[in-house]
MIRO-426473 format. One line per 5 residues: their letters; for each residue y, z, x of C-alpha. Coordinates in nm, 4 decimals. Example, Ala and Ser with C-alpha at 12.3 -4.5 7.8 and 13.67 -1.06 7.14 Angstrom:
% MIRO-426473
as = -0.4500:0.7800:1.2300  -0.1060:0.7140:1.3670
This chain:
% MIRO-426473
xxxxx = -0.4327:-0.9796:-1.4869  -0.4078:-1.1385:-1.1710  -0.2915:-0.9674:-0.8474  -0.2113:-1.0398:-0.4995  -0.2060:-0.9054:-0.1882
xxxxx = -0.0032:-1.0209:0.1506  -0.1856:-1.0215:0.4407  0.0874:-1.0977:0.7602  0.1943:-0.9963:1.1016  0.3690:-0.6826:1.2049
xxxxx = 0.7628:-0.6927:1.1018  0.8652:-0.5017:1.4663  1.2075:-0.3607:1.3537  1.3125:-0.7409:1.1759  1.4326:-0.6219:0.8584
xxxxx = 1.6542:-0.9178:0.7394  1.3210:-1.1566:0.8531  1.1102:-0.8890:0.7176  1.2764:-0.9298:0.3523  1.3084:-1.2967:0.3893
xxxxx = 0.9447:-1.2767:0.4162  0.8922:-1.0701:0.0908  1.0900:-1.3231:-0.1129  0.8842:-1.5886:0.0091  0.5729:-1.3671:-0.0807
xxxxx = 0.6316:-1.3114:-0.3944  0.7546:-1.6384:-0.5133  0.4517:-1.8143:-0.3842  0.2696:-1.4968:-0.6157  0.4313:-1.6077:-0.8986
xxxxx = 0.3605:-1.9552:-0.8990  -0.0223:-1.8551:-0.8386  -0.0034:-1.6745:-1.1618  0.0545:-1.3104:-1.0144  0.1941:-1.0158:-1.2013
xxxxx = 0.2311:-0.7827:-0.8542  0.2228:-0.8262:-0.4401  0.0446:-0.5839:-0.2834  0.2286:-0.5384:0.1019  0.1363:-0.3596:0.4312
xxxxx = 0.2089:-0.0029:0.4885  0.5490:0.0914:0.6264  0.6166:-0.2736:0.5947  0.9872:-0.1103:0.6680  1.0952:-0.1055:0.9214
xxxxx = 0.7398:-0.1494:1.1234  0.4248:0.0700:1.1724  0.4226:0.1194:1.5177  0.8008:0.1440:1.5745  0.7914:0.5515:1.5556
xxxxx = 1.1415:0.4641:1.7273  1.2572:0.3287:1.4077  1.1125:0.5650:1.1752  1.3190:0.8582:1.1821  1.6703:0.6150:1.2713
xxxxx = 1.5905:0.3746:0.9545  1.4183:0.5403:0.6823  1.6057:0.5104:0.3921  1.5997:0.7472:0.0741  1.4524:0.5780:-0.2909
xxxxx = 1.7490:0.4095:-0.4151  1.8694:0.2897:-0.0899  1.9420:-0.0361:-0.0181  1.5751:-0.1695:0.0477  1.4469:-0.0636:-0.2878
xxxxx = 1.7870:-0.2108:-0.4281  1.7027:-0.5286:-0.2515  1.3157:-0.5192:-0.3416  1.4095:-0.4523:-0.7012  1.6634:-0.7840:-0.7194
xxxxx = 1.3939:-0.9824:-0.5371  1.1228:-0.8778:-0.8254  1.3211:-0.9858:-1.0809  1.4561:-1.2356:-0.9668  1.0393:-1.3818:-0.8803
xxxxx = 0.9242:-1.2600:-1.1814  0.6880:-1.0692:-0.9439  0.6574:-0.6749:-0.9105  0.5676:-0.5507:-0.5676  0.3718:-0.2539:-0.3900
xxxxx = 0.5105:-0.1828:-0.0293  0.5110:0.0773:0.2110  0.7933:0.1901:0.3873  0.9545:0.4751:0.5913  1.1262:0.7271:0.2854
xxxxx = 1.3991:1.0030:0.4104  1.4143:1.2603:0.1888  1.7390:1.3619:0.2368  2.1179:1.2512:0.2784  2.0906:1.1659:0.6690
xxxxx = 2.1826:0.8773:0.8109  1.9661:0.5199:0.7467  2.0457:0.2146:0.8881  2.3853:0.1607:0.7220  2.4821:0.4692:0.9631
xxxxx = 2.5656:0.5064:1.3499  2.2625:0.3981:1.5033  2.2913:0.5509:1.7903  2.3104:0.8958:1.6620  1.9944:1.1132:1.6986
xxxxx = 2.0672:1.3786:1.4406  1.8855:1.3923:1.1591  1.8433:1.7619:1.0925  1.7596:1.8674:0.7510  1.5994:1.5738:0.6489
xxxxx = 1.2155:1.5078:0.5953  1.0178:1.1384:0.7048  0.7372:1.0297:0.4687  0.5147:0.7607:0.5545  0.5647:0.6104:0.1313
xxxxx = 0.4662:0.3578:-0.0966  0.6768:0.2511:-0.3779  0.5075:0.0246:-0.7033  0.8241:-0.2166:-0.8371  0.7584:-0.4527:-1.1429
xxxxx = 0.8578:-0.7792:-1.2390  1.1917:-0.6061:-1.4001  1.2536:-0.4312:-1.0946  1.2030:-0.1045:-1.2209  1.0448:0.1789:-0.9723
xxxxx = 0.7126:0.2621:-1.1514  0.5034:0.4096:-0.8682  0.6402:0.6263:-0.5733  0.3666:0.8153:-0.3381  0.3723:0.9520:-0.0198
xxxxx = 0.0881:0.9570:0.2068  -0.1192:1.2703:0.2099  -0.3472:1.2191:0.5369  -0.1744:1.0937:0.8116  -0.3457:0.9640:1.0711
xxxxx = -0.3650:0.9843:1.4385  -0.0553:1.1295:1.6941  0.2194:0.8816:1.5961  0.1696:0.9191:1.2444  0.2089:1.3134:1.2847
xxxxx = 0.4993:1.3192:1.4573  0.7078:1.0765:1.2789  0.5987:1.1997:0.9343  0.5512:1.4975:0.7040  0.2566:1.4243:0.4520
xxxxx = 0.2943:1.4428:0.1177  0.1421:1.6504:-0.1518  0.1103:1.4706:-0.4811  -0.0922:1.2096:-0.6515  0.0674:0.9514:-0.8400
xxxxx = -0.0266:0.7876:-1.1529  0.1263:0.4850:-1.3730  0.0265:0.2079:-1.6534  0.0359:-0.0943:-1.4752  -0.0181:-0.3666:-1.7556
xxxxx = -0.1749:-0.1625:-1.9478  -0.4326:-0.0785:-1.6392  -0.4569:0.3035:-1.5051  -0.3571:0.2474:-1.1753  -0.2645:0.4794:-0.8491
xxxxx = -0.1111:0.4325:-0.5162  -0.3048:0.5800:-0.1803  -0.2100:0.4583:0.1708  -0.4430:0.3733:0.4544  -0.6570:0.6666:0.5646
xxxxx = -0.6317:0.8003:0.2033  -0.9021:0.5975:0.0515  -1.1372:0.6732:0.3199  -1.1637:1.0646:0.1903  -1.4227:1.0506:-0.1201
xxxxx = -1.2526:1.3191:-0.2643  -0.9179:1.1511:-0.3419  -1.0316:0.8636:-0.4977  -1.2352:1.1328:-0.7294  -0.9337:1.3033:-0.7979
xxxxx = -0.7666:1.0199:-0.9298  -1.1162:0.8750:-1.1379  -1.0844:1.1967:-1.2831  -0.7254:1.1140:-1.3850  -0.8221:0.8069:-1.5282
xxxxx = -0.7531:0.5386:-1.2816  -0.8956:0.2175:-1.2582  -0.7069:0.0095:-0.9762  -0.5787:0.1504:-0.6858  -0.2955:-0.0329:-0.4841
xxxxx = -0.3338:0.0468:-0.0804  -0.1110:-0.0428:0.1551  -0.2729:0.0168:0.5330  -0.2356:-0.0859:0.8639  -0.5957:-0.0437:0.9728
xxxxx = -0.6208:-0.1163:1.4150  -0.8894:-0.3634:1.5128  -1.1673:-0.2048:1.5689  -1.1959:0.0057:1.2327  -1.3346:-0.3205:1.0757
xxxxx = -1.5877:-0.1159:0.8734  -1.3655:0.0282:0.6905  -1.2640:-0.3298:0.5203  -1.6743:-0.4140:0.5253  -1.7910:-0.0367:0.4117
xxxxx = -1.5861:0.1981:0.3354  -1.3350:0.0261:0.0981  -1.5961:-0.1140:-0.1088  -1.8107:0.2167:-0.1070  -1.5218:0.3887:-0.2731
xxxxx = -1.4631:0.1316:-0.5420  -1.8314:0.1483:-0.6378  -1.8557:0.5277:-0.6104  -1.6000:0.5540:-0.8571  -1.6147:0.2695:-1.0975
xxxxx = -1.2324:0.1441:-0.9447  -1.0768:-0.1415:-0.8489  -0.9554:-0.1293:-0.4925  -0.6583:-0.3722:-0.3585  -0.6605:-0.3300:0.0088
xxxxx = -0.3413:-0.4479:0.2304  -0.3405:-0.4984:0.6458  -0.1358:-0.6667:0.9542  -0.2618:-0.9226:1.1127  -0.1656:-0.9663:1.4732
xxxxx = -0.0037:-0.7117:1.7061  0.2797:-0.5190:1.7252  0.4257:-0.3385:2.0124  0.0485:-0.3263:2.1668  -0.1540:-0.2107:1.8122
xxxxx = -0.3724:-0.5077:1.7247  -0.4602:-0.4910:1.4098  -0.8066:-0.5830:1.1913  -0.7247:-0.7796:0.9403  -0.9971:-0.8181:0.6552
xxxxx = -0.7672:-0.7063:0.3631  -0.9485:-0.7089:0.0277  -0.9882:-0.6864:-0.3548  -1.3088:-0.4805:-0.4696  -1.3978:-0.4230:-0.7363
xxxxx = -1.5794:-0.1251:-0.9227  -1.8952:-0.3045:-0.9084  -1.8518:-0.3234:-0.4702  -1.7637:-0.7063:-0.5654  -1.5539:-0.8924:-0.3325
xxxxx = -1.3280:-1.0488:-0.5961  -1.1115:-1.1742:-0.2638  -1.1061:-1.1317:0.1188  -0.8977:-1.2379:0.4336  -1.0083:-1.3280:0.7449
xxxxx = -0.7489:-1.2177:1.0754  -0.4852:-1.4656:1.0394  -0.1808:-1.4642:0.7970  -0.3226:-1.4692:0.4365  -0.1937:-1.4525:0.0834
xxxxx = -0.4738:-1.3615:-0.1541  -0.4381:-1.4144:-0.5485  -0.7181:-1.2970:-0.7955  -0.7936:-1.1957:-1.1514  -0.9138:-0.8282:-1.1757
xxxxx = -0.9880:-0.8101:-1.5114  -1.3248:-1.0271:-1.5746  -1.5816:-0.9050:-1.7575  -1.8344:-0.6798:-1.5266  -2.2022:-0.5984:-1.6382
xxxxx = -2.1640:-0.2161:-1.7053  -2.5215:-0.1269:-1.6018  -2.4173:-0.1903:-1.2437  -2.1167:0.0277:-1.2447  -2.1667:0.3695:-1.1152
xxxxx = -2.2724:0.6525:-1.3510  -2.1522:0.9283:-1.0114  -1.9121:1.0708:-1.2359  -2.1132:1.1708:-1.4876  -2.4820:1.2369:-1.3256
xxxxx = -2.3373:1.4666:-1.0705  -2.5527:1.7662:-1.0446  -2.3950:2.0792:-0.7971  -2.6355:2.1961:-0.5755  -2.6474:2.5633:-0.4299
């Protein structure tokens, strides 16, 4: 199977640009040969717009996934994308705009999985927010999620998720082997592209597909270096800091004596 992942500037708020964008994304995967995108996270409406978060977030089966959905089918291309979910019936972009009640309803920092017949197959919410902004536009979310993705176990974590050991374990011990990250990792966190990313692939005998910005947005620069690793710390594919689409097969053959055994040799100490 071949996947891709969409390496781009900040969308700052531009949502018709920002789907414009996708379309183009995912039609240039398909011609490559790939079966999914993988996309920044909170591609919409913006990371560092906590402005927008709470006035545009949108509930799952709102007119972005409705849009995303049409685009995938219409590519012959699923997708992986983060975005700001309200789980609720407030008021999303289609409301007043102006209006700053939004009582009784709930932010999440999400990721939604789409495939090529534009059917939802993934939705997660991101467990370990990060940082101020991230606090106080969102409430983190509580569950794992799991789905067959051609046939491959595969999982959805966002960001700061895959740095924690412990959830990547959880979901080896569930039987994943890919997991689809969208981030938006600042400059100056490079090692988590160069280190940590490819530490928890190996750890855990997992394929990792890792998504960033490039460029800046609303003064956040951000690193860049998104990835595919894979369970054997491989760099199938890597990006650089500039605007990047990267395709790649993640299903060759791997020597099994240099996969990890961690899962199996672990001896508790006490």
């Amino acid at each position: 199977m071949k996947i891709a992942l969409y390496q781009g500037p900040p969308t700052d708020g531009d949502i018709e640009g920002t789907l414009s964008r996708i379309n183009s994304q995912l039609h240039a995967a398909a011609t490559a040969g790939a079966s999914m995108v993988v996309f920044p996270e909170l591609f919409l409406p913006g990371y560092n717009r906590p402005d927008l978060h709470p006035r545009l977030a949108q509930t799952q089966g709102g007119a972005w996934i409705e849009h995303l959905s049409s685009m995938a089918i219409n590519a012959k291309c699923g997708l992986t994308i983060g975005w700001a979910e309200r789980d609720g019936d407030g008021q999303n972009e289609d409301d007043d705009a102006n209006s700053d009640d939004h009582h009784g309803n709930t932010i999440y920092n999400a990721a939604t999985c789409i495939d090529a017949n534009g059917k939802m197959i993934g939705h997660y919410r991101k467990i370990q927010l990060f940082g101020p902004m991230e606090n106080q536009s969102f409430c983190p979310g509580t569950d794992y999620c799991v789905f067959d993705l051609n046939g491959i176990r595969t999982a959805l974590l966002i960001c700061y998720d895959v740095e924690f050991a412990p959830h990547v374990r959880a979901l080896a011990d569930r039987g994943v082997k890919l997991i689809l990250v969208p981030t938006a990792n600042p400059k100056g966190f490079e090692h988590v592209s160069r280190v940590m990313v490819p530490a928890r692939a190996t750890e855990m005998s997992v394929t990792i597909v890792y998504a960033n910005y490039c460029g800046s947005e609303q003064g956040l620069e951000f690193a860049g270096r998104s990835l595919i690793v894979g369970p054997d710390a491989n760099i199938i594919a890597s990006a650089g800091t500039s605007e990047t689409l990267l395709v790649a097969a993640i299903t060759n053959p791997i020597n099994s004596a240099l996969l990890s055994t961690q899962l199996s040799d672990f001896t508790k100490g006490f």
